[in-house]
C-alpha positions in Angstrom: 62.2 145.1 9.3 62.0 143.8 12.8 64.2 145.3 16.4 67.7 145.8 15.6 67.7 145.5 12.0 67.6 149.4 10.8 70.0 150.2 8.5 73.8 150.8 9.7 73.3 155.0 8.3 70.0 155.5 9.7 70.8 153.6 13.0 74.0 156.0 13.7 71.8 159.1 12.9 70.5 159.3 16.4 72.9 157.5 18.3 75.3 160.1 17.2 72.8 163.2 18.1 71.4 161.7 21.4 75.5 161.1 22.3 76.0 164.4 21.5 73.5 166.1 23.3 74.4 164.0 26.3 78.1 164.7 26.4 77.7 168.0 25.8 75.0 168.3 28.8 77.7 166.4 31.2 80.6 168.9 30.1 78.0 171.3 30.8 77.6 170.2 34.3 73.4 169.9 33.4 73.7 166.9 34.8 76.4 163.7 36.1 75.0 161.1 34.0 71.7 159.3 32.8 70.3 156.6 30.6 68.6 157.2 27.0 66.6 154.6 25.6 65.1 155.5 21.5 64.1 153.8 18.7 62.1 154.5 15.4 58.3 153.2 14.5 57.2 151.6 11.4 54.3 152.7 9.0 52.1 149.9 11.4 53.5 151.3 14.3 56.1 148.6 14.9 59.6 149.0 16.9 62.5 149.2 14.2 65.2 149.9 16.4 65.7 150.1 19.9 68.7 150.5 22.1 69.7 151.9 25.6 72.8 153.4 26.0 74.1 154.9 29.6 76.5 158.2 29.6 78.5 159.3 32.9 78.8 159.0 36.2 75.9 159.0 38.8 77.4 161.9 41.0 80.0 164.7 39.4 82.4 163.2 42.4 81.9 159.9 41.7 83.5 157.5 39.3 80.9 154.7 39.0 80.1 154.4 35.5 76.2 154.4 34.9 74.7 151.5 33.0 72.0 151.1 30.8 69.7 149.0 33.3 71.0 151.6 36.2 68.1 152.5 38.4 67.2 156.6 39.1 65.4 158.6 42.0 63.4 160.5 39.8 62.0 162.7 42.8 59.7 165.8 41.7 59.4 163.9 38.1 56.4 162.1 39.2 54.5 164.9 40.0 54.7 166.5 37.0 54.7 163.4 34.1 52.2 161.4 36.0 50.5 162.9 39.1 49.8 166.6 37.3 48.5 164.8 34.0 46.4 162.3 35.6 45.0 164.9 37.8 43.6 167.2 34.8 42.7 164.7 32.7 40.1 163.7 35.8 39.4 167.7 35.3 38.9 167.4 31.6 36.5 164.5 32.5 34.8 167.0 35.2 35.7 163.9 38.0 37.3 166.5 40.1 38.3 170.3 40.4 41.4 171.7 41.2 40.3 173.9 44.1 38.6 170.8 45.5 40.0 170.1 49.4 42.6 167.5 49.0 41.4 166.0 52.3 37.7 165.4 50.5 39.4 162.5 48.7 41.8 161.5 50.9 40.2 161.9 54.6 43.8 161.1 56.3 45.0 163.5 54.9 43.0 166.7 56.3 44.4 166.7 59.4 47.2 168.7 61.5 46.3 172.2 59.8 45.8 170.8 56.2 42.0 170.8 56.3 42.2 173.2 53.9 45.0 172.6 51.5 43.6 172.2 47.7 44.6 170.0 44.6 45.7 173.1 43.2 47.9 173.9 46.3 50.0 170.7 46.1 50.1 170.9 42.1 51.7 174.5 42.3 53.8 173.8 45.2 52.0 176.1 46.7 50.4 174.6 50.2 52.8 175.1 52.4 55.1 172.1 52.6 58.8 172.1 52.7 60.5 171.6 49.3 62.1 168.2 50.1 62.3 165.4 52.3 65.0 162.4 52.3 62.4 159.3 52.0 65.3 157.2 51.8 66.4 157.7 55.3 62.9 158.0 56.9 62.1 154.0 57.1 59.3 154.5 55.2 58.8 151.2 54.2 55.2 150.3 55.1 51.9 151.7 54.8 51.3 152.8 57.8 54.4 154.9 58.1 53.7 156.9 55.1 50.7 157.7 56.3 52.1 158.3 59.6 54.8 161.0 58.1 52.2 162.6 55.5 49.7 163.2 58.6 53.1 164.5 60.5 54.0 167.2 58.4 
Protein backbone atom coordinates (compact mmCIF):
# COMPACT_ATOMS: atom_id res chain seq x y z
CA UNK A 1 0.00 0.00 0.00
CA UNK A 2 1.61 3.16 -0.93
CA UNK A 3 0.49 7.32 0.34
CA UNK A 4 -3.08 7.75 0.11
CA UNK A 5 -4.29 4.37 -0.47
CA UNK A 6 -5.42 3.26 3.27
CA UNK A 7 -8.52 1.84 3.38
CA UNK A 8 -11.75 4.33 3.32
CA UNK A 9 -12.66 2.87 7.34
CA UNK A 10 -9.27 3.02 8.59
CA UNK A 11 -8.49 6.39 6.86
CA UNK A 12 -11.71 8.17 8.63
CA UNK A 13 -10.60 6.64 12.06
CA UNK A 14 -8.25 9.42 12.76
CA UNK A 15 -9.48 12.03 10.70
CA UNK A 16 -12.57 11.86 12.62
CA UNK A 17 -10.65 11.83 16.20
CA UNK A 18 -7.98 14.43 15.24
CA UNK A 19 -11.29 16.76 13.96
CA UNK A 20 -12.67 16.15 17.07
CA UNK A 21 -10.12 16.98 19.32
CA UNK A 22 -9.47 20.09 17.27
CA UNK A 23 -13.03 21.48 17.29
CA UNK A 24 -13.55 20.77 20.53
CA UNK A 25 -10.14 22.62 21.58
CA UNK A 26 -11.48 25.81 19.34
CA UNK A 27 -14.97 25.81 21.10
CA UNK A 28 -12.89 25.58 24.08
CA UNK A 29 -11.08 28.68 23.32
CA UNK A 30 -7.52 26.39 23.77
CA UNK A 31 -6.65 27.86 20.93
CA UNK A 32 -7.99 30.00 17.38
CA UNK A 33 -6.88 27.55 14.95
CA UNK A 34 -3.88 25.27 13.73
CA UNK A 35 -2.73 22.72 11.20
CA UNK A 36 -2.51 18.71 11.83
CA UNK A 37 -0.66 16.76 9.65
CA UNK A 38 -0.83 12.39 10.44
CA UNK A 39 -0.48 9.39 8.87
CA UNK A 40 0.13 5.61 9.63
CA UNK A 41 3.57 3.47 9.04
CA UNK A 42 3.87 0.16 7.54
CA UNK A 43 5.51 -3.02 8.97
CA UNK A 44 8.94 -1.53 6.84
CA UNK A 45 8.35 1.68 8.15
CA UNK A 46 6.73 3.09 5.06
CA UNK A 47 4.12 6.22 4.86
CA UNK A 48 0.46 4.61 4.35
CA UNK A 49 -1.38 7.63 4.65
CA UNK A 50 -0.72 11.14 4.96
CA UNK A 51 -2.82 14.22 4.96
CA UNK A 52 -2.87 17.78 6.40
CA UNK A 53 -5.87 19.22 7.22
CA UNK A 54 -6.21 23.07 8.76
CA UNK A 55 -9.09 23.92 11.49
CA UNK A 56 -10.09 27.68 12.43
CA UNK A 57 -9.16 30.87 12.30
CA UNK A 58 -5.69 32.32 13.00
CA UNK A 59 -6.92 34.90 15.76
CA UNK A 60 -10.39 34.26 17.81
CA UNK A 61 -11.27 37.90 16.12
CA UNK A 62 -10.40 37.09 12.92
CA UNK A 63 -12.13 35.40 10.12
CA UNK A 64 -9.21 34.25 7.85
CA UNK A 65 -9.62 30.69 7.51
CA UNK A 66 -6.24 28.75 8.17
CA UNK A 67 -4.94 26.50 5.53
CA UNK A 68 -3.10 23.48 5.47
CA UNK A 69 0.28 25.03 4.12
CA UNK A 70 -0.42 28.24 6.66
CA UNK A 71 2.79 29.31 8.24
CA UNK A 72 2.90 29.67 12.51
CA UNK A 73 5.16 31.74 14.97
CA UNK A 74 5.83 29.04 17.05
CA UNK A 75 7.66 31.32 19.72
CA UNK A 76 8.75 29.50 23.10
CA UNK A 77 8.23 26.03 21.07
CA UNK A 78 11.69 26.03 20.00
CA UNK A 79 13.12 26.17 23.19
CA UNK A 80 11.60 23.35 24.52
CA UNK A 81 11.28 20.64 21.23
CA UNK A 82 14.69 21.57 19.92
CA UNK A 83 16.90 23.94 21.95
CA UNK A 84 16.15 21.92 25.62
CA UNK A 85 16.68 18.41 23.81
CA UNK A 86 19.62 19.23 21.90
CA UNK A 87 21.08 20.78 24.90
CA UNK A 88 20.93 17.49 27.24
CA UNK A 89 21.55 15.17 24.75
CA UNK A 90 25.20 17.23 24.57
CA UNK A 91 24.87 16.53 28.60
CA UNK A 92 24.10 12.87 28.06
CA UNK A 93 27.20 12.93 25.87
CA UNK A 94 29.15 14.83 28.77
CA UNK A 95 29.94 17.83 25.76
CA UNK A 96 28.59 20.29 28.18
CA UNK A 97 26.97 20.87 31.68
CA UNK A 98 24.12 22.67 32.55
CA UNK A 99 25.66 25.07 35.12
CA UNK A 100 28.29 25.82 32.55
CA UNK A 101 28.51 29.94 31.85
CA UNK A 102 26.56 30.49 28.73
CA UNK A 103 29.07 33.14 27.81
CA UNK A 104 31.94 30.20 27.76
CA UNK A 105 30.40 29.13 24.49
CA UNK A 106 29.14 31.98 23.25
CA UNK A 107 31.80 34.88 24.21
CA UNK A 108 29.22 37.73 22.80
CA UNK A 109 27.10 36.85 24.85
CA UNK A 110 28.77 37.46 28.46
CA UNK A 111 28.52 40.84 28.45
CA UNK A 112 26.24 43.77 29.97
CA UNK A 113 25.74 41.87 33.42
CA UNK A 114 25.25 38.36 31.93
CA UNK A 115 28.82 37.07 32.63
CA UNK A 116 27.33 34.88 34.75
CA UNK A 117 24.09 33.67 33.48
CA UNK A 118 24.21 29.57 33.07
CA UNK A 119 22.66 27.02 30.48
CA UNK A 120 20.49 26.06 33.22
CA UNK A 121 19.42 29.75 33.76
CA UNK A 122 18.05 30.33 30.16
CA UNK A 123 16.62 26.52 30.09
CA UNK A 124 14.39 27.32 33.32
CA UNK A 125 13.59 30.80 32.43
CA UNK A 126 15.26 31.57 35.14
CA UNK A 127 18.21 34.27 34.23
CA UNK A 128 16.66 37.12 34.37
CA UNK A 129 15.26 38.10 30.99
CA UNK A 130 11.92 39.50 30.26
CA UNK A 131 9.35 36.92 29.19
CA UNK A 132 8.83 38.26 25.59
CA UNK A 133 9.95 40.37 23.06
CA UNK A 134 8.12 41.29 19.53
CA UNK A 135 11.10 40.09 17.02
CA UNK A 136 8.77 40.90 14.36
CA UNK A 137 8.84 44.54 14.95
CA UNK A 138 12.56 44.84 16.04
CA UNK A 139 14.19 44.80 12.30
CA UNK A 140 16.05 42.04 13.19
CA UNK A 141 16.86 40.90 10.01
CA UNK A 142 20.70 40.57 9.94
CA UNK A 143 23.32 39.11 11.95
CA UNK A 144 24.66 41.75 13.33
CA UNK A 145 21.43 43.07 14.83
CA UNK A 146 20.60 40.04 16.61
CA UNK A 147 23.61 40.08 18.16
CA UNK A 148 23.36 43.71 18.68
CA UNK A 149 19.78 43.23 20.66
CA UNK A 150 20.92 39.93 22.59
CA UNK A 151 24.10 41.92 23.88
CA UNK A 152 21.38 44.88 24.62
CA UNK A 153 19.24 43.24 26.90
Amino acid sequence: VGVGEASTSRAAEPRTAIGGIMHAAIADRVFPGGVVTYGRLGRKGEVLLERTEAFGTFTFESNVPVQSDSIFDLASLTKVVATATSVLVLVDRGVLRLDDLVRDYLPEFGTGGKEHVTIRQLLTHSAGYKAWYNFNSLGLDTKERVLGFVQSV
